[in-house]
N, C-alpha and C positions, 0 to 999 in steps of 0.2 A: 504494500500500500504506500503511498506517494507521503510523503508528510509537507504539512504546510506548514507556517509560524502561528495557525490557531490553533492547531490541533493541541490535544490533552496527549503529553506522552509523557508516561513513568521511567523512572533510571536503567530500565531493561530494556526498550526502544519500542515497548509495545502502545501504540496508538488505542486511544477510549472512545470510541465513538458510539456505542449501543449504553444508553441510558434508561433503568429501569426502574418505574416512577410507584411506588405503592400510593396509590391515595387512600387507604384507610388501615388500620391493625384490625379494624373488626370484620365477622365473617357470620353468615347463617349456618355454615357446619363448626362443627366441632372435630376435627381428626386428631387424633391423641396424637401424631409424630410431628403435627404444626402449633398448635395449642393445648397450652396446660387443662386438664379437666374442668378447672374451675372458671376459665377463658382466661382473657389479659385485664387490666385494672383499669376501669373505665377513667380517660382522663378530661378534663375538660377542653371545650372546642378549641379553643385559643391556641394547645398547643401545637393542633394538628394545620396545615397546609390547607387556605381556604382554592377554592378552584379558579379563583384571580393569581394566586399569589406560585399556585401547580405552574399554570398556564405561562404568566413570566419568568418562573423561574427557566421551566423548559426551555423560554426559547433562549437565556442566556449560555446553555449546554449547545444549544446548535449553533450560536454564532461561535463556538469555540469547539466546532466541527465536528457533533452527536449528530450523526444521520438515521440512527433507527432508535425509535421509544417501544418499549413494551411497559404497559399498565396492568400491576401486579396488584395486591393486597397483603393477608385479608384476601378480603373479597371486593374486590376494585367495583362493582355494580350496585351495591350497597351504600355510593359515598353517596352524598347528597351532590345532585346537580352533576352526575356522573356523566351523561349524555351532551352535557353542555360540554366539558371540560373535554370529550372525545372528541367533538366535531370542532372544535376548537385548536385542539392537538393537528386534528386532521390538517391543519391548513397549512401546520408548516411543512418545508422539505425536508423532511423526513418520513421512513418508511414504520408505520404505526401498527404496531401490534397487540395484543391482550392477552392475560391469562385468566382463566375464570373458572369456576365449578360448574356454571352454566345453569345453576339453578332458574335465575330469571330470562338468562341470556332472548327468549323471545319477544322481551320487552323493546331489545336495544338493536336489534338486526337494523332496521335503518337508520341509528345514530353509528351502526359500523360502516355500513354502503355509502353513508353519508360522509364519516370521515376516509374513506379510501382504505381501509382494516383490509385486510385481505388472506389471512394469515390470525386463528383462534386458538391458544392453547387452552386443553379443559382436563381438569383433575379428574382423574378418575381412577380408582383405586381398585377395583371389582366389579366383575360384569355380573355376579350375584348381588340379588338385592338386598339379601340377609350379611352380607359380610361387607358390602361397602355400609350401611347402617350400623355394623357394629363398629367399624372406621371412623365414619365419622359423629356417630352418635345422634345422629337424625334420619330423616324416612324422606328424601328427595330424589332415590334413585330414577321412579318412572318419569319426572320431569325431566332430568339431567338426560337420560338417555332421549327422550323426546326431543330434546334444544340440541343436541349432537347431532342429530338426523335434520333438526330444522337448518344449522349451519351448513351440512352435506348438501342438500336440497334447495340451497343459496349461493352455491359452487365457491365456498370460501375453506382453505385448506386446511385443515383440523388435524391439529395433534393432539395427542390422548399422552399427558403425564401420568404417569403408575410409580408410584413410592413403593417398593418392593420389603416387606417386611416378614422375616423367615418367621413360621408357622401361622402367619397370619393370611397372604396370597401371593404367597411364591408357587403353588400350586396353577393357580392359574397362567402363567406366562405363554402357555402352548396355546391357549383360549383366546391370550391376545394375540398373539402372532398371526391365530390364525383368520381373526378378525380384517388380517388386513390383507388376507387370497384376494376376495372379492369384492373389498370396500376399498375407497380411496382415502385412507387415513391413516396415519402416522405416529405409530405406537410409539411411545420413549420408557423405559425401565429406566427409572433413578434410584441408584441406592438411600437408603436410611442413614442420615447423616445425622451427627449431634446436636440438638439446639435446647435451649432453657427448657423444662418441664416436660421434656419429651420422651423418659429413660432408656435415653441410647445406651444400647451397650453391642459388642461385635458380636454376640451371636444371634442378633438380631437381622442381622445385613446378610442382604445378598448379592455375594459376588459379582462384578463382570464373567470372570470366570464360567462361575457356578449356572447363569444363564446362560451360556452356549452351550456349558454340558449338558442341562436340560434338552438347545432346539438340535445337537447333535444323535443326543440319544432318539429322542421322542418324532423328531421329522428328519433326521439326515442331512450330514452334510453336502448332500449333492442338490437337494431340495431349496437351499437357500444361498444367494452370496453374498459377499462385502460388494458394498456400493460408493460411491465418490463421495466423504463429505465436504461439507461448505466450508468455505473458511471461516475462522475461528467459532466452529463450528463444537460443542459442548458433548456433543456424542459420539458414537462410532456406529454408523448407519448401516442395515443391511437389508436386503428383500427376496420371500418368497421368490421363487421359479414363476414366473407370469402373474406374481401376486402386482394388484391395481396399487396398495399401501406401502411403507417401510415401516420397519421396528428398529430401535435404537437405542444403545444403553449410554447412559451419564452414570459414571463411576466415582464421583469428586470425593470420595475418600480411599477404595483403592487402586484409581487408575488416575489421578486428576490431570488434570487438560490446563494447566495455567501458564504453557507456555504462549503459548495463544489469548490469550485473556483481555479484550477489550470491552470490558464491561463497570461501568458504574450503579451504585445504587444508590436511588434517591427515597429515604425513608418518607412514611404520613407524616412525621413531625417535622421536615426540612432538613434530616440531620444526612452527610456523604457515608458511604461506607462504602471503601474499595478495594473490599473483599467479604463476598459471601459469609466466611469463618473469622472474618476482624472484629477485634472487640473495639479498638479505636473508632471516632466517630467527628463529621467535623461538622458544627453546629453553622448550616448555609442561611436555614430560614430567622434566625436572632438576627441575621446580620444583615441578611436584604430587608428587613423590617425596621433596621436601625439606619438604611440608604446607607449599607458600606457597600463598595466594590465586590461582589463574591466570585467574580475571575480568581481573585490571586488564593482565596481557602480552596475551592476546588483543585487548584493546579498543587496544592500545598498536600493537599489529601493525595491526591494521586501518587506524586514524585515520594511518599512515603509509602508506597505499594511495596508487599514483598515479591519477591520472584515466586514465591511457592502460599497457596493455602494460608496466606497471613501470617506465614514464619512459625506456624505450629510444629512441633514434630508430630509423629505418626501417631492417631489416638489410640490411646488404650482405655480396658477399663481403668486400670490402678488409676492414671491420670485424670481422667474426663470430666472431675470433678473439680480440677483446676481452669478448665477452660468457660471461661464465661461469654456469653454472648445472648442477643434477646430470643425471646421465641421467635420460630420462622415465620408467624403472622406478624411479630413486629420487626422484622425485614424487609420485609417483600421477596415473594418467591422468584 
């Protein structure tokens, strides 16, 4: 990739241009691996990013050369005035994305057609209704699967995010794979990674590995193959024999891709974090609210990136209760 003199680049020469905006921590599921059982602690509005304040912060990340947004949560459809803030997003030059449960998703198809969205990622944990409810602690599966068909049947490219959690549906993998013979959708397996309140522990994870021995055993190696991924691209992509779909796994704990890493995350309360596992955080919205320059903390957040996973070493149990960071709803996924 070409570098300009606005680009956002870190001391490893890796250019930032995909920024990833949570507008909310809250969420109408409950999934024990993203949120504590008891949820997050409701805080008053003030702290969070009103959709004026989303909206310009954004486009100071693009004129500092952020050409794709994805809108995370929580659950990003949830914020108030969510449809404003999309078709708003839409107008800049950049390439606009979402991530969603999709519970309501059939509310907002024309505030996505309207903002140019072309591209829906949607959580989905279980193509059973009894085990993705006990996932996420609620009964919205026939909906979710409805708005998945409704985005298929509006020709917008849909990937299906699956948190892989051993004894819980690691079973199902072959179910989703094979989902995608004759649909056009784009499975992703993400391992179960550490966050606040979520009790990670490794024998809970499943493997990149351990997913191919699965589609090696159970469909055969001749049956599927590795495919090109994108650049800086988060997975290792492969497809069924004349399957319409791809499957793909993201490993970021035991295979992690951060040599490639052009990713920012812009938290609900205005605060940088750059990196997924970083407990550091650099407070943007204090500062555009106090009319400072937030050019130079972004660039300041960045150029303190590590080369690896936030400088962690390798998690274990004995440690993991050293590493502190917020729940994955108060991230953005």
């Amino acid at each position: 990739m070409e570098k300009n003199p606005k680009n956002i680049v870190d001391t490893h020469g890796r250019i930032h241009d995909y920024l990833r905006i949570s507008l909310t921590e809250r969420c109408n599921l409950r999934c024990f691996y993203c949120m504590p059982e008891e949820g997050v602690q409701l805080r008053d509005k003030s702290e969070f990013m009103t959709a004026e304040e989303t909206i310009a912060i954004a486009k100071t990340f693009v004129d500092l050369g952020v050409k794709k947004i994805r809108l995370t949560g929580g659950e990003p459809l949830i914020k108030k005035n969510a449809g404003i803030i999309i078709r708003e997003l839409g107008k800049l030059p950049v390439e606009l994305s979402i991530t969603t449960n999709a519970v309501t998703v059939d509310r907002f198809i024309n505030d996505f057609k309207q903002a140019g969205i072309k591209s829906v990622n949607v959580s989905l944990d279980s193509l059973k209704a009894d085990t993705f409810n006990k996932i996420s602690r609620r009964s919205y599966f026939k909906e979710i699967m409805h708005n998945i068909q409704l985005l298929l049947d509006n020709n917008f490219h849909v990937k299906i995010n699956v948190v892989l959690i051993k004894g819980v549906n690691e079973d199902e993998i072959i179910d989703f794979i094979q989902w995608t013979k004759n649909v056009n959708i784009h499975v992703r397996f993400i391992e179960f990674m550490p966050f606040d309140g979520n009790n990670w522990n490794w024998e809970k994870k499943v493997s990149f590995k351990e997913i191919l021995e699965q589609v090696d055993t159970k469909i055969g190696p001749k049956f599927y193959s590795k495919i090109e991924d994108q650049a800086n691209d988060t997975a290792r992509n492969y497809q069924l024999v004349n399957g319409l779909g791809t499957f793909g796994i993201i490993s970021s704990v035991t295979n992690p891709f951060c040599d490639t890493c052009n990713r920012i995350r812009l938290t609900a309360d205005g605060k940088v974090k750059n990196c997924l596992f970083s407990e550091a955080e650099t407070d943007i919205l204090g500062a555009f609210r106090s009319k400072q320059n937030i050019e130079p903390l972004i660039r300041k957040s960045i150029m303190a990136k590590h080369k690896e996973r936030a400088g962690l070493p390798d998690f274990s149990d004995d440690d993991i209760h050293l590493y502190k960071n917020r729940s994955m709803t108060a991230i953005g996924g």
